[in-house]
C-alpha positions as CSV (number, residue, x, y, z in Angstrom):
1,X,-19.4,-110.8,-29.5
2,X,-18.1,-109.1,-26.1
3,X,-20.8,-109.1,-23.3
4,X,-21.7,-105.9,-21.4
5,X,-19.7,-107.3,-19.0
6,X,-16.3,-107.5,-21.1
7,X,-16.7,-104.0,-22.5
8,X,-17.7,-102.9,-18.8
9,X,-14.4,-104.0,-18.1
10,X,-12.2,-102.6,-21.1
11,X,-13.7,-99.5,-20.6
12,X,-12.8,-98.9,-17.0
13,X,-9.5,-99.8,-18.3
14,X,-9.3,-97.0,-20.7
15,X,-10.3,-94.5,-18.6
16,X,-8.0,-95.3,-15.9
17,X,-5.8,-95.0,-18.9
18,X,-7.1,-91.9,-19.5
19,X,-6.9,-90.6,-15.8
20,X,-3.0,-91.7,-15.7
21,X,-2.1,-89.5,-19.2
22,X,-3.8,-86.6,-18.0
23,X,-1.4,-87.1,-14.6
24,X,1.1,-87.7,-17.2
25,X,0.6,-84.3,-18.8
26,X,-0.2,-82.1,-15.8
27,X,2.9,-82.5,-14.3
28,X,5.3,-81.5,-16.5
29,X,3.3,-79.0,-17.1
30,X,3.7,-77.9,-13.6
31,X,7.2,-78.7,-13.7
32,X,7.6,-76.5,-16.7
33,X,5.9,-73.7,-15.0
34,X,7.9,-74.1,-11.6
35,X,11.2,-74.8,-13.2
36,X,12.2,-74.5,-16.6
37,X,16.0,-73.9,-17.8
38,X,15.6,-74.4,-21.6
39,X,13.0,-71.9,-22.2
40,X,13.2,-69.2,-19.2
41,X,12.4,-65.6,-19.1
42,X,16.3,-64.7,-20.4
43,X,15.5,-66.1,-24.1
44,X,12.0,-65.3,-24.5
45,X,12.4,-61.7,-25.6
46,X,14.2,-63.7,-28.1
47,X,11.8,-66.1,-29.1
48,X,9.1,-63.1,-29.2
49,X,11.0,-61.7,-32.2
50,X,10.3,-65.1,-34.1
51,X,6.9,-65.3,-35.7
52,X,5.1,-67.2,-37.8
53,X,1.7,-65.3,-39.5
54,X,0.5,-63.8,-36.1
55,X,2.2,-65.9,-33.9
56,X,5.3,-65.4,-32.4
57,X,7.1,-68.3,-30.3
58,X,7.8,-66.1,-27.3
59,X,3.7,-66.8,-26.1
60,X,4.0,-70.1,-27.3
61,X,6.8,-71.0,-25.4
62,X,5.1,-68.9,-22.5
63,X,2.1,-70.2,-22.6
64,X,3.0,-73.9,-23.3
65,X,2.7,-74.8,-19.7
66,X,-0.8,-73.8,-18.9
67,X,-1.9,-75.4,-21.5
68,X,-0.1,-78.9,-20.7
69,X,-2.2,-78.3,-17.5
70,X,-5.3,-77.4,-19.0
71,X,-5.0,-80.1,-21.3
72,X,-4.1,-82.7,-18.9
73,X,-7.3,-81.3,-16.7
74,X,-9.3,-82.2,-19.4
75,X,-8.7,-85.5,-19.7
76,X,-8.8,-86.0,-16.4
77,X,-12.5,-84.8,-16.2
78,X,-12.7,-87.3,-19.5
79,X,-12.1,-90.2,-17.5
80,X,-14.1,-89.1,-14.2
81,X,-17.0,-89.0,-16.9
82,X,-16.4,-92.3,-18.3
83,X,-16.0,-93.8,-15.4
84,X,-19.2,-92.8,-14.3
85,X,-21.3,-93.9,-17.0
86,X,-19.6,-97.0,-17.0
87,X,-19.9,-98.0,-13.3
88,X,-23.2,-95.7,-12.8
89,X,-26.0,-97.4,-14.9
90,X,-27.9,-94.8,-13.5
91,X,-25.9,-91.6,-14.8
92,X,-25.6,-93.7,-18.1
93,X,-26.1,-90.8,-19.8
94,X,-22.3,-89.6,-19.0
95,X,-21.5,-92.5,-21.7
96,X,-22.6,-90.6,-24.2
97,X,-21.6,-87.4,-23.2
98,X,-18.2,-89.5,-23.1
99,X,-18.1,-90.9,-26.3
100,X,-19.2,-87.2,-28.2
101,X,-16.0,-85.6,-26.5
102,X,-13.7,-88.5,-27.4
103,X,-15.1,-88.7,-31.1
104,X,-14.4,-83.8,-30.9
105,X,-10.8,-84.5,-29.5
106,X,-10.5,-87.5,-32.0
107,X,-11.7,-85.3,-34.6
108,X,-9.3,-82.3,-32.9
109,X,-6.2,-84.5,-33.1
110,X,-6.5,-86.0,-36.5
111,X,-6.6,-82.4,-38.1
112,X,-3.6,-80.9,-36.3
113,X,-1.7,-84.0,-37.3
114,X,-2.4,-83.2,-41.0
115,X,-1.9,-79.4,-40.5
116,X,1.7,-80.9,-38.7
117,X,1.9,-83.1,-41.9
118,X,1.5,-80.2,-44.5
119,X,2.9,-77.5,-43.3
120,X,6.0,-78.9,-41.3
121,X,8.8,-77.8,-43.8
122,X,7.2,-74.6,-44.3
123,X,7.3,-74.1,-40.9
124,X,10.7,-75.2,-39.9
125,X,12.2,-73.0,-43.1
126,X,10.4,-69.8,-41.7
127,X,12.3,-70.4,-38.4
128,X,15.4,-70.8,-39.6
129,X,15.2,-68.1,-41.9
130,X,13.3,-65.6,-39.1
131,X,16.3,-66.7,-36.4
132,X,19.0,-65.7,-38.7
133,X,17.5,-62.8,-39.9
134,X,16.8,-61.8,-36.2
135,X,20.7,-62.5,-35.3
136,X,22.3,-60.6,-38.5
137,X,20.1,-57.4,-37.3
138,X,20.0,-57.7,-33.7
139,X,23.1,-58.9,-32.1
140,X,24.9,-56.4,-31.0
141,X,26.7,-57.5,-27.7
142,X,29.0,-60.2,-27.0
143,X,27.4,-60.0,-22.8
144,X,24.5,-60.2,-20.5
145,X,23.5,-57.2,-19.9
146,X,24.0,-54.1,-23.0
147,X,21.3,-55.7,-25.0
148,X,18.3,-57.6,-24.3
149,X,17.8,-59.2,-27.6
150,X,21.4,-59.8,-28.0
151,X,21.8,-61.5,-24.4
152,X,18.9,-63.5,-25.0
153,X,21.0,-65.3,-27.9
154,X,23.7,-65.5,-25.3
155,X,21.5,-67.3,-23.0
156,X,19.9,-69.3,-25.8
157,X,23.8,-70.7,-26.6
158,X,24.5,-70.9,-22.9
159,X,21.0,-72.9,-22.1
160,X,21.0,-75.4,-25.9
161,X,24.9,-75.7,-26.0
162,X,24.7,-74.2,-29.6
163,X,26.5,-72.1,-31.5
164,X,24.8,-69.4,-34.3
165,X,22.2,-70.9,-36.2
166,X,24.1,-72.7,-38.3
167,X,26.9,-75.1,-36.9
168,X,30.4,-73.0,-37.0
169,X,32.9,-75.3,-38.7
170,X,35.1,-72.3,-40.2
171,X,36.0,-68.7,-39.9
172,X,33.6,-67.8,-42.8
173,X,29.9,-68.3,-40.3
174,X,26.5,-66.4,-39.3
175,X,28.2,-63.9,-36.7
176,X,30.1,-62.5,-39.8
177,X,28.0,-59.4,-40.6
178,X,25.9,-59.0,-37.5
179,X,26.0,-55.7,-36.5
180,X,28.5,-56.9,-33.5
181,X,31.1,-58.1,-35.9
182,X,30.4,-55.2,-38.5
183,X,29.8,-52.5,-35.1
184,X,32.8,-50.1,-34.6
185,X,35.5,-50.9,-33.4
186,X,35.1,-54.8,-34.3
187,X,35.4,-57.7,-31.8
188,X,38.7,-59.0,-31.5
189,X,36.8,-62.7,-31.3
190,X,35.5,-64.3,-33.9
191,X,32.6,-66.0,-32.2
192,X,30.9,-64.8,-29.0
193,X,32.0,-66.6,-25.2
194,X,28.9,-67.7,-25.2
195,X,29.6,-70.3,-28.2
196,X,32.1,-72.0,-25.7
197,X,31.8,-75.3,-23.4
198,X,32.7,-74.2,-19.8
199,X,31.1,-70.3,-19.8
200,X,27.9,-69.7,-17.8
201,X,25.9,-67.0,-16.5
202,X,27.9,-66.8,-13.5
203,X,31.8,-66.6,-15.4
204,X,30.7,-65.1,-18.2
205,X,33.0,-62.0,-17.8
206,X,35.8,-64.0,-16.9
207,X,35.6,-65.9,-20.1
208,X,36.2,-69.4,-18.2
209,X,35.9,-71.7,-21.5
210,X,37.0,-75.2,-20.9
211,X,39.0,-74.8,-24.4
212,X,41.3,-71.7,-23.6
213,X,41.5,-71.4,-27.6
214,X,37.9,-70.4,-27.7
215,X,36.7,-68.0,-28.2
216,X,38.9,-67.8,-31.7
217,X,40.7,-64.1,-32.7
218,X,38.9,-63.1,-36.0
219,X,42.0,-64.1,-37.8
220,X,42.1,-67.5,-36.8
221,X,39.2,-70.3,-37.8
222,X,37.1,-71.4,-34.3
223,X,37.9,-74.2,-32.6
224,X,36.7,-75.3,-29.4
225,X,32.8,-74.4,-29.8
226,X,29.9,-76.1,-29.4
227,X,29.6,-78.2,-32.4
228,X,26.1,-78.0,-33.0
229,X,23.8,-74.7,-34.4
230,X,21.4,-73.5,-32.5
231,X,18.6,-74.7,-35.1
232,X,19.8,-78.0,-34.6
233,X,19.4,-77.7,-31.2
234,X,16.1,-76.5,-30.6
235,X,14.6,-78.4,-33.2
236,X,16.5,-81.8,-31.2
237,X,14.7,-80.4,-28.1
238,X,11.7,-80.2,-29.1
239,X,11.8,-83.7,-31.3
240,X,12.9,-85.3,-27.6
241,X,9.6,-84.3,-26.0
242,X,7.7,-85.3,-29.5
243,X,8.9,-89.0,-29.3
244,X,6.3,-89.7,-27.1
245,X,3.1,-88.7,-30.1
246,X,5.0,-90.9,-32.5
247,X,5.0,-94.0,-30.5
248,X,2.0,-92.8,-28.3
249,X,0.0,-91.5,-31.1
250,X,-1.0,-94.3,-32.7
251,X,-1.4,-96.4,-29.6
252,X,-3.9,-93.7,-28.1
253,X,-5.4,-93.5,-30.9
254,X,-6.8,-97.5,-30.8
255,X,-7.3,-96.9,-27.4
256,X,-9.9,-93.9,-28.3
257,X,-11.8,-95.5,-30.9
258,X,-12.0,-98.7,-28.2
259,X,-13.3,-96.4,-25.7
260,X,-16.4,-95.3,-28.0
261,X,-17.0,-98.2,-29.4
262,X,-17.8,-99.5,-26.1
263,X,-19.5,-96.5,-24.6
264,X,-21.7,-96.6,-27.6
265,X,-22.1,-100.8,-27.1
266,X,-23.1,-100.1,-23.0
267,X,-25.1,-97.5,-23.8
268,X,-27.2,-98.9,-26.6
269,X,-27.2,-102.5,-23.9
270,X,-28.4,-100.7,-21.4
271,X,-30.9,-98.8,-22.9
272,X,-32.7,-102.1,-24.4
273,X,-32.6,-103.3,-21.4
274,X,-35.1,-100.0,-20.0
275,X,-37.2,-101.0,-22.5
């Protein structure tokens, strides 16, 4: 069986654990909240238009950095606690406290995974569905500054590299009957310059794509656009900073039920040994 002094031991370890993932999550957090090109104040009227029940991913999005630092403040003040009770026998009490708040965020964790679980293609079909619904009705300019929805898909293609929702591999695509291809008079272009490798913010007007066939006349097929749609490319974002809980998950999760287990242990030790 592990002495007092083995679980005294593993226990510091998990909190310092602890106290290193909750640096781990504040700063990108801050980082996200200082400087973030992916997701920046040009494409979140966009994202505001996407919603799911009551939801809508413009707050997310917005509101995703304060709560990587709240979260990662938590933890922190996790660790400070366990640490206490485990080097404090006098403050043993903070073991306790330690082990209910790791058995509510245990608890926390395992239903969002199973929410994740269940409702994951629902949830990734009503985005795709709600983005090109959004892009059929809303875009309206092929520039940065007419319309705000429409320049927030601009900047969305500029910032993920995408093109439309669905990748463009013909002349028959999702820009066909947005009101910008079926808008009086019609675009001479079959995609927007925003589709093409080269353009930023800065060229935009001068139309500086790396291919000079791109953007494609409307009656020619595209050639020289990003090859990947703009669901595609979001959802690869956002699967790149998920890697971690898929290999970290599981690992975390051992580390978790370690830590109570030996909070419980000490504190149960300990208080035999008052008597």
């Amino acid at each position: 069986m592990c002495s007092p002094k083995c679980a005294t031991i593993i226990l510091i370890g998990i909190n310092v654990i602890f106290f290193l993932l909750g640096l781990g999550i504040i700063i990108p957090g801050i980082l996200l909240l200082v400087d973030n090109e992916a997701i920046n104040d040009k494409i979140i009227p966009l994202f505001k238009e996407l919603s799911l029940g009551s939801t809508n991913f413009g707050d997310l999005a917005k509101n995703l950095p304060i709560a990587l630092i709240s979260l990662g403040s938590l933890v922190l003040v996790i660790s400070v606690i366990g640490l206490l009770g485990t080097c404090c026998c006098k403050i043993r009490c903070f073991l306790m406290v330690y082990a209910i708040i790791v058995i509510i965020l245990l608890i926390g964790k395992v239903v969002v995974l199973a929410l994740w679980y269940f409702m994951n293609d629902k949830f990734t079909t009503t985005i795709k569905d709600e983005m090109l619904k959004n892009l059929k009705a809303k875009y309206t300019n092929d520039d940065l500054t007419s319309n705000e929805i429409s320049t927030s898909w601009n900047q969305l293609q500029l910032a993920f590299e995408c093109c439309a929702i669905n990748a463009v591999t013909s002349a028959t695509n999702d820009f066909d009957n947005t009101t910008w291809q079926t808008g009086s008079p019609p675009p001479s272009t079959d995609i927007p310059i925003s589709c093409c490798p080269g353009v930023t913010s800065s060229n935009y007007t001068a139309a500086a794509a790396t291919n000079p066939l791109c953007p494609s006349l409307t009656t020619v097929a595209p050639s020289g656009q990003y090859s990947k749609g703009c669901y595609d490319a979001i959802y690869d974002f956002i699967k790149g900073y998920s890697l971690w809980f898929y290999i970290g998950g599981p690992i975390l999760f051992l580390i978790e039920i370690s830590g109570i287990v030996c909070a419980f242990y000490l504190f149960c030790k300990n208080d035999k040994e008052d008597d």
